[in-house]
Z-matrix of the N, CA and C atoms (Angstrom, degrees):
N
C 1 1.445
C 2 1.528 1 108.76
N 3 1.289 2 125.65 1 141.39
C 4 1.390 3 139.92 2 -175.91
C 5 1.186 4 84.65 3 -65.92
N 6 1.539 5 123.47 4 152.17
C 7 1.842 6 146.67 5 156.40
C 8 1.336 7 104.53 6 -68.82
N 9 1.094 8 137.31 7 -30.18
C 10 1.589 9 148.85 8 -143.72
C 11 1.692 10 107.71 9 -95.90
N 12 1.808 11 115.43 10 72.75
C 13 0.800 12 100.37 11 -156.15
C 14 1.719 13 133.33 12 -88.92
N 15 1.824 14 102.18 13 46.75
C 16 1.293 15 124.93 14 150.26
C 17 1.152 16 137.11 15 -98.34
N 18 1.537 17 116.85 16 26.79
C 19 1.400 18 134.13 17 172.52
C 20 1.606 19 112.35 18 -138.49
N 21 1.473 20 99.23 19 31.18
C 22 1.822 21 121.04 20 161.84
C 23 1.476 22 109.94 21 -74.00
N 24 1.133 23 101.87 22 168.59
C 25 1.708 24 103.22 23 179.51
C 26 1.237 25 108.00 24 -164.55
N 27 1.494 26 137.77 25 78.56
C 28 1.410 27 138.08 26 -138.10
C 29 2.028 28 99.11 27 -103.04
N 30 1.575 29 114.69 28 1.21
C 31 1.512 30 100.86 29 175.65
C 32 1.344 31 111.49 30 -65.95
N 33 1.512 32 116.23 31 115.03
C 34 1.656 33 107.41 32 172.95
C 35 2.188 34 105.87 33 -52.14
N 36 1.416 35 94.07 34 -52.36
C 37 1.170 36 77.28 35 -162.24
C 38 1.699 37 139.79 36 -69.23
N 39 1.594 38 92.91 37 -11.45
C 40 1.254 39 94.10 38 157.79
C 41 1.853 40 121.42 39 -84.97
N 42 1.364 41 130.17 40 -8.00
C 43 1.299 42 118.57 41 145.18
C 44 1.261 43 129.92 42 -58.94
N 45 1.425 44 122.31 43 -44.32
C 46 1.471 45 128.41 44 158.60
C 47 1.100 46 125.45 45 -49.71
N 48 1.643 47 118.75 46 -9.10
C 49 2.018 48 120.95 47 -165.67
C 50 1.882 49 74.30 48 -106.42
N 51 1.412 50 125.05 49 -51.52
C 52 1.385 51 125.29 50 170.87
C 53 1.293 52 113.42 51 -10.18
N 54 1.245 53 114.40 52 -93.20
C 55 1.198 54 141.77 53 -140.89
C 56 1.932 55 84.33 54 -84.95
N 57 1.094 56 130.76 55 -29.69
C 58 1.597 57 113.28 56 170.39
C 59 1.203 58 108.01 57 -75.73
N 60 1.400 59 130.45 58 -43.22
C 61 1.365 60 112.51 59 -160.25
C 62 1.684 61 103.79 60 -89.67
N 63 1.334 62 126.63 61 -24.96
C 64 1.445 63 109.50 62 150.80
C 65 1.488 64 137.39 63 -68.90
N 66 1.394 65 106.86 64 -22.63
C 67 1.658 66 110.76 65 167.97
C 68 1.154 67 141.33 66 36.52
N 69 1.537 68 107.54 67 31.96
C 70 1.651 69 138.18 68 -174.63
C 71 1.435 70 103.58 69 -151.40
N 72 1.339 71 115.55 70 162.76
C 73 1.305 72 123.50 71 -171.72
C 74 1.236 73 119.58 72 170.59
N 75 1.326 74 129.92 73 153.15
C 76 1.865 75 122.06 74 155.67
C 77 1.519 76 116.19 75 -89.52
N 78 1.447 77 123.66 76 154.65
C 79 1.371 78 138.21 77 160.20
C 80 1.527 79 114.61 78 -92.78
N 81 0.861 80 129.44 79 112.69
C 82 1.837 81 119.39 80 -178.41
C 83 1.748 82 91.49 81 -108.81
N 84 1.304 83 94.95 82 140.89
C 85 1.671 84 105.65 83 156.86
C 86 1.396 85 106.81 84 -172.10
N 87 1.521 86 88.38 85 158.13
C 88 1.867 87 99.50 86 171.30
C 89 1.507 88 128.90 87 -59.89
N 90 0.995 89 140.26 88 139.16
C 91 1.290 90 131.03 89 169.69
C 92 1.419 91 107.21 90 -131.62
N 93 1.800 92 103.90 91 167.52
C 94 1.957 93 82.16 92 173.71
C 95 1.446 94 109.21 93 -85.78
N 96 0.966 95 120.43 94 40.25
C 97 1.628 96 115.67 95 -174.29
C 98 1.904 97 88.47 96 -128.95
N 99 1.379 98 103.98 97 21.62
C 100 2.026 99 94.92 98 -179.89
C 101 1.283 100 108.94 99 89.51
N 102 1.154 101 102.58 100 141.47
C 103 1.613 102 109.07 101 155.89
C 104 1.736 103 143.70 102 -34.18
N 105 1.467 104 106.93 103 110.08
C 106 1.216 105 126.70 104 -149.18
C 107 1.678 106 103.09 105 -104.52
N 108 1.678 107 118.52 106 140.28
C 109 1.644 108 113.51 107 167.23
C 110 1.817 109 87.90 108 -138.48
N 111 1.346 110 90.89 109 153.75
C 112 1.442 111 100.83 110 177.57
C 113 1.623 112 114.00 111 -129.05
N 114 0.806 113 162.50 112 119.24
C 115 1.903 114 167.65 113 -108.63
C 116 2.082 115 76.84 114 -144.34
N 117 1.251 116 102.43 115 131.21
C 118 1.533 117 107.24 116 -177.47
C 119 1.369 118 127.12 117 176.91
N 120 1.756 119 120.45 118 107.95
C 121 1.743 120 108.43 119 -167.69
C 122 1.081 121 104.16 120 -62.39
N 123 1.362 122 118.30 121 156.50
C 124 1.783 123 124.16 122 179.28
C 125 1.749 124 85.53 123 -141.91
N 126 1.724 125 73.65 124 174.39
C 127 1.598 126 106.90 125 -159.93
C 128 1.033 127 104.97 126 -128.94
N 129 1.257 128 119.52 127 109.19
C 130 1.928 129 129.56 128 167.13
C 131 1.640 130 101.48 129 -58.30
N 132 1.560 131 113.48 130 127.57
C 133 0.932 132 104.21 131 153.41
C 134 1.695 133 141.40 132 -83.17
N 135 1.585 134 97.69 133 -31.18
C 136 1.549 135 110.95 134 151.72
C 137 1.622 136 84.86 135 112.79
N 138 1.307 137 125.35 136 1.41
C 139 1.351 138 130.56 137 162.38
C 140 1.388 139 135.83 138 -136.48
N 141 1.397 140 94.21 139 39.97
C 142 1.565 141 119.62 140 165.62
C 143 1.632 142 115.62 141 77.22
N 144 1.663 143 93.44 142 44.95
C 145 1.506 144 105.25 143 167.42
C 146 1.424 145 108.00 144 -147.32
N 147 1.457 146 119.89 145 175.31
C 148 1.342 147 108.29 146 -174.42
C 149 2.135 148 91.90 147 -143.12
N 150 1.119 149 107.61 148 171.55
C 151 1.161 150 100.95 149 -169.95
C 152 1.549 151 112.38 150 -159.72
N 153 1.196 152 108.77 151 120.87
C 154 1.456 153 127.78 152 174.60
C 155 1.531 154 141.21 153 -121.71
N 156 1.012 155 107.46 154 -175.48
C 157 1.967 156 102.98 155 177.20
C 158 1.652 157 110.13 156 -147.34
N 159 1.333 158 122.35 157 135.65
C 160 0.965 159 131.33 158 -167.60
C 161 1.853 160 115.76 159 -118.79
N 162 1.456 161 116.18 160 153.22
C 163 1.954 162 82.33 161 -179.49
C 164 1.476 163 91.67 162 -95.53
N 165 1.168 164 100.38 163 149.10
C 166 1.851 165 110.16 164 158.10
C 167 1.103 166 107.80 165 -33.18
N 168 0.934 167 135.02 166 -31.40
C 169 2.156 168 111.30 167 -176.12
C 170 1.179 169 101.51 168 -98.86
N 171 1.223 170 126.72 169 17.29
C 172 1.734 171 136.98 170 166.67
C 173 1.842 172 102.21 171 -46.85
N 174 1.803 173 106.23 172 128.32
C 175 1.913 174 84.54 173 174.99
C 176 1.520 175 100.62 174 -65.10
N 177 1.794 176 136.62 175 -16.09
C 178 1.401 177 108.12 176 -175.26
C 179 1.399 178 107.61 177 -102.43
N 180 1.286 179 114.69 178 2.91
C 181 1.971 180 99.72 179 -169.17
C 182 1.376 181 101.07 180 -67.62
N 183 1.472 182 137.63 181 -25.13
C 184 1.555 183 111.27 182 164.20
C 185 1.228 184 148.45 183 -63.93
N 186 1.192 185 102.13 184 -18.82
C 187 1.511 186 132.88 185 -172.32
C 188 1.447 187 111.19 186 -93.65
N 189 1.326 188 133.07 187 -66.51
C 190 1.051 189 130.01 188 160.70
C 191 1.819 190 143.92 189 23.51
N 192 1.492 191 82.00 190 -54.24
C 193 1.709 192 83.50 191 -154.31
C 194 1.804 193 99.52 192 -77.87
N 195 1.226 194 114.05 193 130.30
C 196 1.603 195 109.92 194 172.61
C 197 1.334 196 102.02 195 97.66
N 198 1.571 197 144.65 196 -8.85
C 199 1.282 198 140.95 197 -138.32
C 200 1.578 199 76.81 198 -126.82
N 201 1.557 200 100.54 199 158.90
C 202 1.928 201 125.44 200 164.77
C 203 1.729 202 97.97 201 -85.08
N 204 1.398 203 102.09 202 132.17
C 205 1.317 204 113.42 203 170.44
C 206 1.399 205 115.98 204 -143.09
N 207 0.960 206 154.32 205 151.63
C 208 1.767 207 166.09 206 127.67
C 209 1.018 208 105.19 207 -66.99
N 210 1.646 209 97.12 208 124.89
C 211 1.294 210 120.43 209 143.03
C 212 1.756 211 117.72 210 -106.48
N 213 1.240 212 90.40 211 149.80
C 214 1.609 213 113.74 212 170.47
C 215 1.151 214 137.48 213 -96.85
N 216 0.898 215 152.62 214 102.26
C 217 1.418 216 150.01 215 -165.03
C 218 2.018 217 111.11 216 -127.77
N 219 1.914 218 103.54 217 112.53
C 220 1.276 219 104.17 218 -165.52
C 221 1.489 220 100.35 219 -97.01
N 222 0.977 221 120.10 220 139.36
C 223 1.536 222 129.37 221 164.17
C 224 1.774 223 117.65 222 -83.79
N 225 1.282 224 120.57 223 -148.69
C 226 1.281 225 111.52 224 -173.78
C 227 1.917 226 94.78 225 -105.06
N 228 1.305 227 94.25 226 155.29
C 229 1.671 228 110.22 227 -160.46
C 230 2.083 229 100.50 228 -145.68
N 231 1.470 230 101.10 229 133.68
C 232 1.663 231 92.06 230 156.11
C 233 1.574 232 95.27 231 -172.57
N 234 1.367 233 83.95 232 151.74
C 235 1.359 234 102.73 233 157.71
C 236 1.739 235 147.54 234 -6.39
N 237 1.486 236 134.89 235 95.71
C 238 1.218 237 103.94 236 -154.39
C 239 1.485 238 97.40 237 -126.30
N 240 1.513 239 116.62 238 113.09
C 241 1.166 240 132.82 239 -154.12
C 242 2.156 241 92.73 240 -76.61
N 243 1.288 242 112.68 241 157.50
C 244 1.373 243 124.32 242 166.14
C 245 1.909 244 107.83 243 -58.26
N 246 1.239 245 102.74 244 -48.53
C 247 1.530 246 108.26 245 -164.81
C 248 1.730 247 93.71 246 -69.96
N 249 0.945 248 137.23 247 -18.00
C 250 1.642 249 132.36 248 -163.35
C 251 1.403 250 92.63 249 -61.39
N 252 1.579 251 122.52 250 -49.23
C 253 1.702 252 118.37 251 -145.03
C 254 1.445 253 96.06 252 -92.23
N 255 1.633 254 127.52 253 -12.89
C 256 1.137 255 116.52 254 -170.50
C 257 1.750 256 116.71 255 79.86
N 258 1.300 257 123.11 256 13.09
C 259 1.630 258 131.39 257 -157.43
C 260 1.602 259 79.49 258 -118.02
N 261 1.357 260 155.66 259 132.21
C 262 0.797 261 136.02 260 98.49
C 263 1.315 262 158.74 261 -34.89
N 264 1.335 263 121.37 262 -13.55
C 265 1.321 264 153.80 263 145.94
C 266 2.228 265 117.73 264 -58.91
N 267 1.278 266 113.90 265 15.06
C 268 1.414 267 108.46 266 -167.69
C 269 1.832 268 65.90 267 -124.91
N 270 1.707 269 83.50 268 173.85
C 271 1.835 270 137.21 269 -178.21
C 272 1.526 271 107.82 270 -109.17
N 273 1.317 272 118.28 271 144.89
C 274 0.883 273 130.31 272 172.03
C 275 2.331 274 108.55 273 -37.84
N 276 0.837 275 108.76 274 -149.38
C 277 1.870 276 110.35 275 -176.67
C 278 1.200 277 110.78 276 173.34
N 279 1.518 278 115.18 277 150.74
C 280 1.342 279 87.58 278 126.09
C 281 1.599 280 100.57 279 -150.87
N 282 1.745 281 112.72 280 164.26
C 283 1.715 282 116.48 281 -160.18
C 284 1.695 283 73.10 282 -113.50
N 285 1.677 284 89.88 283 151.20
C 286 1.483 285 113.91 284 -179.59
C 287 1.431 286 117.29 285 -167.54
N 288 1.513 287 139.68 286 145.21
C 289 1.145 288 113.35 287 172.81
C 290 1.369 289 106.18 288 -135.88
N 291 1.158 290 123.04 289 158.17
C 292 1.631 291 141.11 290 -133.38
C 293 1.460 292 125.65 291 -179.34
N 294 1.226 293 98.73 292 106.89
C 295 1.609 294 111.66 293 -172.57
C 296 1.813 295 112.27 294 -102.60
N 297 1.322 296 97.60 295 133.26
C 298 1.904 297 104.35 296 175.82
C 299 1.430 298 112.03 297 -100.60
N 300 0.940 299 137.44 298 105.68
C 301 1.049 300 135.93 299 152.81
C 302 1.962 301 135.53 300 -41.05
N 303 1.209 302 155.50 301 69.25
C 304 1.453 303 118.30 302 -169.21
C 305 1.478 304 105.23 303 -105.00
N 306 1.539 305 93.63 304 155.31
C 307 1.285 306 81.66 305 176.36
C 308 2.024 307 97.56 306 -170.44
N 309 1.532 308 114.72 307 -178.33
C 310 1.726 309 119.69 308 163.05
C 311 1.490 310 100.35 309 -86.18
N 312 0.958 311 108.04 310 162.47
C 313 1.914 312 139.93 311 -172.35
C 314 1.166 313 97.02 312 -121.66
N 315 1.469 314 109.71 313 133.92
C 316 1.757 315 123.05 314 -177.25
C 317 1.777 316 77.65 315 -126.28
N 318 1.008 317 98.50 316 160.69
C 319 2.076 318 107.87 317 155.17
C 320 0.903 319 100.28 318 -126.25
N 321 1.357 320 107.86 319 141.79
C 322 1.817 321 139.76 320 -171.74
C 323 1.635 322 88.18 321 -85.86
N 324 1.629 323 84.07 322 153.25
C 325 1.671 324 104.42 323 -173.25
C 326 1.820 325 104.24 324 -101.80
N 327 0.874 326 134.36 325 161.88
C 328 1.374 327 119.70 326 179.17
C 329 1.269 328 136.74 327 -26.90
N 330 1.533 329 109.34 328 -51.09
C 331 1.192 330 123.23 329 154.02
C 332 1.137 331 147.34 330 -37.36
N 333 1.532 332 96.68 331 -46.39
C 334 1.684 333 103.24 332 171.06
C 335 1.657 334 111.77 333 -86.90
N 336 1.499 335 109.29 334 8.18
C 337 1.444 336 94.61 335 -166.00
C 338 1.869 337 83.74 336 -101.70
N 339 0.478 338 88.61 337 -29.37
C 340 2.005 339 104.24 338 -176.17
C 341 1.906 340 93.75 339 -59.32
N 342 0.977 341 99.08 340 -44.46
C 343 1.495 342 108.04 341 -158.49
C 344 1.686 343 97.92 342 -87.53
N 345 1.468 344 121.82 343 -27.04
C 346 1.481 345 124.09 344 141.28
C 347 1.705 346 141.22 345 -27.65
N 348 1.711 347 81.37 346 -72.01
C 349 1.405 348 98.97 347 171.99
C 350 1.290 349 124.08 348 -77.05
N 351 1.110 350 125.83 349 -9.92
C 352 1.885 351 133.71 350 164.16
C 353 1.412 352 97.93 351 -80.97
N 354 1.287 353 136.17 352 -33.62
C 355 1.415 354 133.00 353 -156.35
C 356 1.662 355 96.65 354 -98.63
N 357 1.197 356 128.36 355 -25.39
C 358 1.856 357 146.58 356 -176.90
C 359 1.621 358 91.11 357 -71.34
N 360 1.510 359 113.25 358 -72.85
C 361 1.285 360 119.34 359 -164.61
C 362 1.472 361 113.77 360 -78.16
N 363 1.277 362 138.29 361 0.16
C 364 1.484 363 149.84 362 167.25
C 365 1.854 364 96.82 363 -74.88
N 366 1.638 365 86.70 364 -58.29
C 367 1.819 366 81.31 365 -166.39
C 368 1.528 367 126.98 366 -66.80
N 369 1.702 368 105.56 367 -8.94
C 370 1.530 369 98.27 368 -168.79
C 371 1.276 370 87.57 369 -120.60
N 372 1.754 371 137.17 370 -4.04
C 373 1.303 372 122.33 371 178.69
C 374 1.379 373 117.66 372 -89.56
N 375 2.007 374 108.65 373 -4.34
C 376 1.367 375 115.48 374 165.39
C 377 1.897 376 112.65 375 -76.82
N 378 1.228 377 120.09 376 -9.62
C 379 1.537 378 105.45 377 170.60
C 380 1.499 379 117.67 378 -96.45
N 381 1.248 380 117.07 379 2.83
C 382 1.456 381 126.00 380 161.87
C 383 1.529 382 111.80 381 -67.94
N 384 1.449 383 107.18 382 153.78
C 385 1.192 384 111.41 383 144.45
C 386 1.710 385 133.92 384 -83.71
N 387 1.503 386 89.78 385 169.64
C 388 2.202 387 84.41 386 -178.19
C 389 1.781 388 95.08 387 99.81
N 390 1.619 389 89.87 388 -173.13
C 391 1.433 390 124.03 389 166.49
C 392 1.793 391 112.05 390 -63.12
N 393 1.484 392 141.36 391 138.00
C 394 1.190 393 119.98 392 178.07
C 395 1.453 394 94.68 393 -92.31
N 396 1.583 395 105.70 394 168.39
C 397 1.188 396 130.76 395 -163.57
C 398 1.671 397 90.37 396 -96.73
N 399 1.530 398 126.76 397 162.19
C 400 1.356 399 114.15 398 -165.24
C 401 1.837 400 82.28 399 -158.71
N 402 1.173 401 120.29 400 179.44
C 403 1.340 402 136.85 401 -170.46
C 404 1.718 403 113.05 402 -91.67
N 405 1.606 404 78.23 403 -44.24
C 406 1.563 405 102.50 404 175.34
C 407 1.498 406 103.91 405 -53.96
N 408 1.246 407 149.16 406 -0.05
C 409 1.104 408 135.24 407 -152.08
C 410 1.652 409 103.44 408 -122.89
N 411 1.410 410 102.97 409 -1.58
C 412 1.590 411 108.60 410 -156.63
C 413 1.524 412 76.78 411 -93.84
N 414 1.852 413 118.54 412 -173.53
C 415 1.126 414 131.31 413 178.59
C 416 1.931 415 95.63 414 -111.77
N 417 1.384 416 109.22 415 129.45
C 418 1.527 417 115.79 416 -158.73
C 419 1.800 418 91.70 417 -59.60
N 420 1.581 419 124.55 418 -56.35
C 421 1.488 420 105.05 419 -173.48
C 422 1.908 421 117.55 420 -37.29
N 423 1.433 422 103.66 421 -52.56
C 424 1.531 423 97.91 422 -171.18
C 425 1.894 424 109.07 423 -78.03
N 426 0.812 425 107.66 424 0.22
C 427 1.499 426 136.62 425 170.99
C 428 1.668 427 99.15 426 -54.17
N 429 1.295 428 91.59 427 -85.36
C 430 1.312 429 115.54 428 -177.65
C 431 1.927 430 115.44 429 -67.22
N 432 1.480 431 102.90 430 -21.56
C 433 1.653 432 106.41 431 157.52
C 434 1.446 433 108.03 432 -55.41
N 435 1.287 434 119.43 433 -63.19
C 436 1.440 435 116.22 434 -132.60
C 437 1.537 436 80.34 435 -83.92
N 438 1.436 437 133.47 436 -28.99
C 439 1.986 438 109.53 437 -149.99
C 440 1.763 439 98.11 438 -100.86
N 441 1.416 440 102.19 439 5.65
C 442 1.487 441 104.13 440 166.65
C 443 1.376 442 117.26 441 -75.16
N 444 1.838 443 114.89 442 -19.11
C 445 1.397 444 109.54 443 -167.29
C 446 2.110 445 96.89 444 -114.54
N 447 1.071 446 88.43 445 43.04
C 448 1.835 447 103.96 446 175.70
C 449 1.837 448 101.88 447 -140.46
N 450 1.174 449 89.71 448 165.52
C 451 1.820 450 104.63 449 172.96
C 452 1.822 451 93.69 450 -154.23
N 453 1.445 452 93.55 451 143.57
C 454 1.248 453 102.00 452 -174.48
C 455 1.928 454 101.98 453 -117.20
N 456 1.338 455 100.28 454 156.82
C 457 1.265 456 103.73 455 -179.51
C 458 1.462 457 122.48 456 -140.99
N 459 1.597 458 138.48 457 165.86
C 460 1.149 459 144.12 458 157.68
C 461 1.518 460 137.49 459 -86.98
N 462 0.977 461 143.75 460 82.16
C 463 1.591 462 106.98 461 -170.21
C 464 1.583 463 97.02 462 -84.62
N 465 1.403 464 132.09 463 138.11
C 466 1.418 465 122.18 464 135.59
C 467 1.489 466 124.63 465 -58.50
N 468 1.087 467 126.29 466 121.73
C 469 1.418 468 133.20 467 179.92
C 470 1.682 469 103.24 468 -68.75
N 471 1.700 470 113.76 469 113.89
C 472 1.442 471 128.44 470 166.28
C 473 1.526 472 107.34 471 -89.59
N 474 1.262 473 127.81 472 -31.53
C 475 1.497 474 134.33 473 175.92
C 476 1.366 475 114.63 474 -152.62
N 477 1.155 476 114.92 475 149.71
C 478 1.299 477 145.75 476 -177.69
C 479 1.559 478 114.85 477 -118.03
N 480 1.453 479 127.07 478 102.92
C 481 1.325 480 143.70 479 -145.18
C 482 2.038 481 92.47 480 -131.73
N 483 1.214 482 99.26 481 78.54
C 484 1.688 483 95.14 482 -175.44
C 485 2.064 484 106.10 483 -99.08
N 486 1.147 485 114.06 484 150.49
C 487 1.063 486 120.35 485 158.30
C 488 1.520 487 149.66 486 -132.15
N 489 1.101 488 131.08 487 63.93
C 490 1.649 489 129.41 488 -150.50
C 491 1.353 490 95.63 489 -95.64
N 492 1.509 491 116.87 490 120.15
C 493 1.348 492 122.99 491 -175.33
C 494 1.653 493 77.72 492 -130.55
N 495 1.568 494 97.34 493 111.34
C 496 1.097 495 131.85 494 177.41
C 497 1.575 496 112.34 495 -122.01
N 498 1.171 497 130.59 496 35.66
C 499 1.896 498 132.11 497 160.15
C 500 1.954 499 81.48 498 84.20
N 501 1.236 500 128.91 499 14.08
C 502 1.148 501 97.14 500 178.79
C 503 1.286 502 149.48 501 -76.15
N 504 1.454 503 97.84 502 -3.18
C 505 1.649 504 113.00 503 163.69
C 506 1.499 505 123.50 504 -84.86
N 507 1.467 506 106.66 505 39.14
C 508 1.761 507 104.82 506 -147.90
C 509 1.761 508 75.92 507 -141.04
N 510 1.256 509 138.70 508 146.26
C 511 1.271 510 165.68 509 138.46
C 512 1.552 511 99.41 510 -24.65
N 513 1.355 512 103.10 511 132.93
C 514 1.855 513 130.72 512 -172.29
C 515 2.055 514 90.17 513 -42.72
N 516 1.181 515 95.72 514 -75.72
C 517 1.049 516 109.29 515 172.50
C 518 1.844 517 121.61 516 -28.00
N 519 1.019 518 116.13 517 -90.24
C 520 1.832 519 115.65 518 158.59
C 521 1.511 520 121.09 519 -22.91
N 522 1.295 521 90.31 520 -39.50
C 523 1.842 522 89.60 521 179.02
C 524 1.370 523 124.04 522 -60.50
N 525 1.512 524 86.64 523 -53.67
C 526 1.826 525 102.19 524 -176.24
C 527 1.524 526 96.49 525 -80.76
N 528 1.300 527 152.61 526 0.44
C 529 1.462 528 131.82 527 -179.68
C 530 2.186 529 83.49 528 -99.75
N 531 0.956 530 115.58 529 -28.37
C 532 1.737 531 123.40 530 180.00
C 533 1.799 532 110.44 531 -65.54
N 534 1.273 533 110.53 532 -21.31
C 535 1.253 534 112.00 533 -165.05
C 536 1.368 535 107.01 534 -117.66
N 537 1.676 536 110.89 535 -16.74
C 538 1.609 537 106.97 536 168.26
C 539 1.365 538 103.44 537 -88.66
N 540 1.452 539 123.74 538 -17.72
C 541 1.784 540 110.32 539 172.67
C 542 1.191 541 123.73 540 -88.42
N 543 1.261 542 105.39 541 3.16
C 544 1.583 543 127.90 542 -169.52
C 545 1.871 544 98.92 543 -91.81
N 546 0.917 545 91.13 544 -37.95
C 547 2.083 546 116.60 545 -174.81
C 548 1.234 547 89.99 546 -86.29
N 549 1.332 548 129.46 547 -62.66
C 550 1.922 549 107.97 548 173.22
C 551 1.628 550 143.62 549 -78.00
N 552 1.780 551 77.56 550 0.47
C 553 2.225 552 92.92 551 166.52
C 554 1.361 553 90.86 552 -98.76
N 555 1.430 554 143.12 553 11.82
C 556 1.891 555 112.23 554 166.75
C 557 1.588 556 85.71 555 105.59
N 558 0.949 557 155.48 556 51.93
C 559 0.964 558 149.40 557 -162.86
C 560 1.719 559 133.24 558 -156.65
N 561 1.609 560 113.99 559 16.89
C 562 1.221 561 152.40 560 -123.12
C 563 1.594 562 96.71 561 -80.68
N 564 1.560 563 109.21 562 -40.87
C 565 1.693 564 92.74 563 -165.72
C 566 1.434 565 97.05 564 -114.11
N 567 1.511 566 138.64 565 25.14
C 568 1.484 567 135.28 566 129.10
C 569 1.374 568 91.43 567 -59.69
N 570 1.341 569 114.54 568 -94.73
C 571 1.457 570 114.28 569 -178.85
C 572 1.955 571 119.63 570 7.70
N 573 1.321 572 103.22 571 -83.25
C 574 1.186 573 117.20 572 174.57
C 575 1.918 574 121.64 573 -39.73
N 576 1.373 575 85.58 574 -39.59
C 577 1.533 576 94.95 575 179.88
C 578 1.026 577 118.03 576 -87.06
N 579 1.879 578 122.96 577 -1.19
C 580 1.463 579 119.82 578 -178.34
C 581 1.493 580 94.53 579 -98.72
N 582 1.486 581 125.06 580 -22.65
C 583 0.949 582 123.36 581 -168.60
C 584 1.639 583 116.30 582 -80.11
N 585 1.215 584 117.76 583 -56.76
C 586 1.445 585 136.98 584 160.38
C 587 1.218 586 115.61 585 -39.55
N 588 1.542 587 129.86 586 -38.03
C 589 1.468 588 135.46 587 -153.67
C 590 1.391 589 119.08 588 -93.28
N 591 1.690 590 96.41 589 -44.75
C 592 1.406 591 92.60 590 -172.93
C 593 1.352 592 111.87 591 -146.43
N 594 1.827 593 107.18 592 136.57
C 595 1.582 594 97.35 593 -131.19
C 596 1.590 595 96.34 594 -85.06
């Protein structure tokens, strides 16, 4: 989390719309085997947990269960050139926004990991086009192959560590000339979010 505490962002519920509509993330935690990160879609529960699956040969899926871990979840981030604000007097940047999760790790029992992966593949097979793809469709033996070599998990969220450094220490003016060059380098939903966020 940035020190800078004008690039806070204390709406739960727009961290919770965060972390669903990106729906990927890392877990970092200690283990005695060293410091561990895991790359992994998660699942907002929408009541202050988040939820993922890891494969068994994960270095943390053993360790895990009962232990404090962070997750990360990055939003959209770029580059913020000196010439954008028109100030000659600024440093290179860069605006990004980024949510921490902390929290304890429960491991899901079969059930809930089943009840994961129907709820994972519902939510991202509704922004496709076509027919959605469903679980039901697999054949239950290889079914039951593949979710034997995963473990699913919970964290309850103890803190929420958000950061959107959106130009906000920068003059009304700077912002919005930062967020229209930001929108014409490819850069559209920083943009959007500097604009929307902070007034």
């Amino acid at each position: 989390m940035h020190p800078n505490p004008a690039f806070r962002h204390e709406d739960r519920a727009l961290l919770e719309a965060l972390v669903d509509e990106i729906g990927f993330g890392m877990v970092f935690a200690a283990t005695p085997d060293g410091p561990r990160v895991a790359h992994t879609p998660l699942l907002s529960t929408s009541d202050g947990a988040v939820q993922f699956h890891l494969s068994r040969g994960n270095g943390l899926a053993r360790w895990l269960a009962g232990e404090t871990a962070l997750v990360v979840v990055n939003g959209p981030d770029a580059y913020v050139s000196p010439r954008f604000s028109g100030n000659p007097a600024q440093v290179p940047t860069w605006n990004y926004v980024a949510v921490e999760l902390e929290g304890r790790i429960r491991r899901m029992d079969s059930d809930g990991l089943a009840g994961l992966l129907e709820a994972l593949a519902a939510r991202h097979e509704q922004r496709l086009s076509g027919e959605p793809w469903t679980m039901a469709e697999m054949p239950e033996t290889e079914l039951r192959r593949m979710m034997s070599g995963i473990v699913g998990f919970e964290l309850e969220v103890e803190a929420w560590r958000p950061t959107f450094k959106l130009s906000q220490n920068k003059p009304p003016a700077e912002r919005k000339a930062i967020a229209t060059a930001l929108q014409a380098a490819g850069s559209p939903a920083l943009a959007e979010l500097m604009l929307r966020l902070v007034p």
